[in-house]
C-alpha positions as CSV (number, residue, x, y, z in Angstrom):
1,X,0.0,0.0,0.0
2,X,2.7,2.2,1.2
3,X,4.3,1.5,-2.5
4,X,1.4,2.1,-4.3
5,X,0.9,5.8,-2.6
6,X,4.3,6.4,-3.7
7,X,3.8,5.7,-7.4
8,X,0.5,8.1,-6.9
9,X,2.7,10.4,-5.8
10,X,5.1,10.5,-8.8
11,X,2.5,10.6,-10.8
12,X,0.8,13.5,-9.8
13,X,4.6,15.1,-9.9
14,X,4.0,15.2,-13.7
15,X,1.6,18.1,-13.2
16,X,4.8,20.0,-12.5
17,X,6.3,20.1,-15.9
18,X,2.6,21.7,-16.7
19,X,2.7,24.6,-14.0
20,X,6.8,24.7,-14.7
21,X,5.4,26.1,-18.1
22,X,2.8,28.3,-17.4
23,X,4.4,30.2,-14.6
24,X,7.7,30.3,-17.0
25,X,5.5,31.7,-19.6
26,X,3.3,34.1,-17.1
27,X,6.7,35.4,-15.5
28,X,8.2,35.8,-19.0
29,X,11.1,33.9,-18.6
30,X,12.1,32.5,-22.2
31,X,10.1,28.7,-21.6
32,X,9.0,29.7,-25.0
33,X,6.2,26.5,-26.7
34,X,9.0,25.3,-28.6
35,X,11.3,25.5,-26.2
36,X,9.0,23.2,-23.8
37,X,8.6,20.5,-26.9
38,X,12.5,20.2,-26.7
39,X,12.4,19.7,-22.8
40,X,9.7,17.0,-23.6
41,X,11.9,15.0,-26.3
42,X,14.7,15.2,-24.3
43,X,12.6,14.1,-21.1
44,X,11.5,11.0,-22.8
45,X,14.5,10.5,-24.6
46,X,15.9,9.9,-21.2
47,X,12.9,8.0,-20.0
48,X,13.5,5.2,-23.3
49,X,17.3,5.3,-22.0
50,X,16.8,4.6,-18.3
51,X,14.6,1.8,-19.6
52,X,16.8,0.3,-22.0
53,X,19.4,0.2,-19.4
54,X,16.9,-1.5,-16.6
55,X,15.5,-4.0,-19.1
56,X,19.0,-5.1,-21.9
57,X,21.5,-3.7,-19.2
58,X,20.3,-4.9,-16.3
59,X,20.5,-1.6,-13.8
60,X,18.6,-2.4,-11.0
61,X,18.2,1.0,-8.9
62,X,16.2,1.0,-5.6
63,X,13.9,3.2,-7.2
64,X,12.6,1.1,-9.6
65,X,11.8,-1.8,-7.3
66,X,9.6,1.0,-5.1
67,X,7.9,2.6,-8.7
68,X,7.2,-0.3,-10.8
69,X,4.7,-3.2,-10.6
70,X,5.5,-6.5,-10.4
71,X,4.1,-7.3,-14.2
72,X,6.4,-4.7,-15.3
73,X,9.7,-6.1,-14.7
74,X,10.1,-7.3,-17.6
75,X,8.7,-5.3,-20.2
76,X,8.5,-1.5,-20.4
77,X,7.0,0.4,-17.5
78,X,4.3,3.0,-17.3
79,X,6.8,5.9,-16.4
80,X,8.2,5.4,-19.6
81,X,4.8,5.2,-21.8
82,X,3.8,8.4,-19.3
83,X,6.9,10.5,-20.6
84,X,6.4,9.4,-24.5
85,X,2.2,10.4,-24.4
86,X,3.0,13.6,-22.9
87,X,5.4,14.1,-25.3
88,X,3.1,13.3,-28.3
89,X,0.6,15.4,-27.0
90,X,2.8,18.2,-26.4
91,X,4.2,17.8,-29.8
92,X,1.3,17.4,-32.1
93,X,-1.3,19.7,-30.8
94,X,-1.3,23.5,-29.3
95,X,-0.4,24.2,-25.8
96,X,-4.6,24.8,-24.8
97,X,-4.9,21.0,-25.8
98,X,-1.4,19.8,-24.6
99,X,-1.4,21.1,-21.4
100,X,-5.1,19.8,-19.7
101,X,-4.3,16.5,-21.7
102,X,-1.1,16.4,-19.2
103,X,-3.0,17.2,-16.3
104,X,-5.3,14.1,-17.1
105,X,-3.0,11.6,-16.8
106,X,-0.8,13.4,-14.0
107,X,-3.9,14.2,-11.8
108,X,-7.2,13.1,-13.0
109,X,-5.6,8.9,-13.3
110,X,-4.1,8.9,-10.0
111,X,-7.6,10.1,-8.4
112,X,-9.4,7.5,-10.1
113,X,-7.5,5.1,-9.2
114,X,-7.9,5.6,-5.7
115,X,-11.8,5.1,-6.1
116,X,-11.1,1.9,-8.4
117,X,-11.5,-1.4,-6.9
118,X,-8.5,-2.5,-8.9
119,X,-10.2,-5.6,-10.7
120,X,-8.6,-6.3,-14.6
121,X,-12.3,-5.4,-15.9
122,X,-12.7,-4.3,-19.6
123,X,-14.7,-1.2,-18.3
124,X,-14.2,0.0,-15.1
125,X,-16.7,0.6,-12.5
126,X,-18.9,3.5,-13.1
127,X,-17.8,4.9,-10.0
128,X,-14.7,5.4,-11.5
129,X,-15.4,6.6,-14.8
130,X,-17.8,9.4,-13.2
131,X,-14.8,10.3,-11.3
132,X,-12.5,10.7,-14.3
133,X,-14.6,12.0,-16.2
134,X,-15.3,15.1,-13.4
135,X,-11.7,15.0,-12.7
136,X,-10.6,15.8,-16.0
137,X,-13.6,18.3,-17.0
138,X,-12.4,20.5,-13.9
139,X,-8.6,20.1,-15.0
140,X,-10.2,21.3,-18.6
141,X,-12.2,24.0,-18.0
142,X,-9.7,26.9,-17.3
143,X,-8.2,26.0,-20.2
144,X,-11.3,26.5,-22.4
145,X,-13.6,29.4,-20.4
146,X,-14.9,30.0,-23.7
147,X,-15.5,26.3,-25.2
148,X,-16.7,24.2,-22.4
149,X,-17.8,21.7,-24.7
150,X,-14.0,21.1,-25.5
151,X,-13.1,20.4,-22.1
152,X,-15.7,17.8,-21.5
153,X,-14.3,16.1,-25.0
154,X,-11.1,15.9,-23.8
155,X,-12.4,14.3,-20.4
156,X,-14.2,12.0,-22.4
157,X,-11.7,11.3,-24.1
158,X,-9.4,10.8,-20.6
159,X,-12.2,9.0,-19.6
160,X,-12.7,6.5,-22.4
161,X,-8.4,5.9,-22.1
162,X,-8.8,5.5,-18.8
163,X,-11.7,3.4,-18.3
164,X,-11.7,0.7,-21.1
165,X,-8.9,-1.7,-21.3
166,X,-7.6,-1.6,-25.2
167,X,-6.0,-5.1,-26.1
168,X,-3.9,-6.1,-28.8
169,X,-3.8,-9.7,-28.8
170,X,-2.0,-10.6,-25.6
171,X,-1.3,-6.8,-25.4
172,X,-3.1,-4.4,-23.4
173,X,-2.4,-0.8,-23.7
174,X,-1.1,1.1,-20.7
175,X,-3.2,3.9,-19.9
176,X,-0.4,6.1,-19.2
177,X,0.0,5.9,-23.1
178,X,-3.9,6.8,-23.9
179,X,-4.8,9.1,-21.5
180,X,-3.4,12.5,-23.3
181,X,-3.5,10.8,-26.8
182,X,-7.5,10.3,-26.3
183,X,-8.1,13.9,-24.4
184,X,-6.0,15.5,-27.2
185,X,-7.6,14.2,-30.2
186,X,-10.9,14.4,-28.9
187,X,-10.2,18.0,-27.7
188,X,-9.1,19.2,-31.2
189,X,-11.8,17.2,-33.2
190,X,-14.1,19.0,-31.0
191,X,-12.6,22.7,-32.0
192,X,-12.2,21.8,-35.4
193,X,-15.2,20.6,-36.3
194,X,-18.1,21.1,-33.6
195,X,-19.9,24.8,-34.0
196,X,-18.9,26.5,-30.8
């Protein structure tokens, strides 16, 4: 339990890259858009490195037996598909869409998870869904004062990512790799084509 608030924890610590770059941007001091993109590459950059040195090289740091679950020993671990969906988002989409998408999975997956009941459903408990989904609407909203309806796409979007399990075969797709993929795209198909 004690391990499981800890990798909450971290998670939620990925909201800090978000504020890092709006109080940078409100105090003026040079984090310009494409200046955070470059931070992002080279954040997940690293992210793929410490992973191919944990799983080919074998470094075994005390960190990682604390932050990773048991079924990802062996294969690649959330903090690493975290780092590369931020990353995408931030890279394909404006900083209105980016930046809520980020606070989705740093804020709004972490809180639903504590109301989950942890089961390896397809689709979560509605308990949990609702909580996303209000999660991520209230992490939204600021960003769109003026387009509500976008922020509740890009929670259902969270929402969906969050809350239905997406196998591949034997695969099933981390949510820490949905999450701002989903709230993005849903966000900007919302502004682009939805009358306002």
């Amino acid at each position: 339990m004690a391990d499981e608030l800890k990798r909450r924890l971290v998670h939620a610590s990925g909201a800090g890259l978000v504020v890092l770059y709006l109080l940078a941007n409100a105090l003026d001091l040079g984090l310009t858009w494409p200046r955070f993109q470059v931070l992002m590459v080279v954040l997940a950059l690293g992210t793929i490195g410490l992973e191919f040195l944990r799983l080919r090289v074998g470094l075994e740091w005390w960190i990682y037996e604390k932050l990773t679950r048991e079924y990802e020993q062996n294969q690649f671990a959330g903090y690493g598909y975290y780092m590369v969906s931020m990353t995408v988002a931030v890279l394909l989409f404006p900083e209105e869409i980016a930046l809520p998408a980020m606070l989705m999975l740093a804020i709004g997956d972490p809180i639903s998870g504590l109301v989950s009941d942890n089961t390896l459903k397809r689709v979560k408990h509605p308990k949990t869904l609702v909580t996303m989904f209000v999660v991520s609407t209230a992490l939204a909203l600021p960003f769109f004062l003026d387009a509500p309806l976008v922020a509740v796409a890009a929670a259902l979007g969270a929402t969906i990512a969050d809350g239905v399990k997406l196998r591949i075969r034997d695969f099933i797709v981390d949510d820490n790799l949905t999450i701002p993929i989903y709230a993005s795209v849903l966000a900007y198909l919302t502004l682009e084509f939805v009358p306002l």
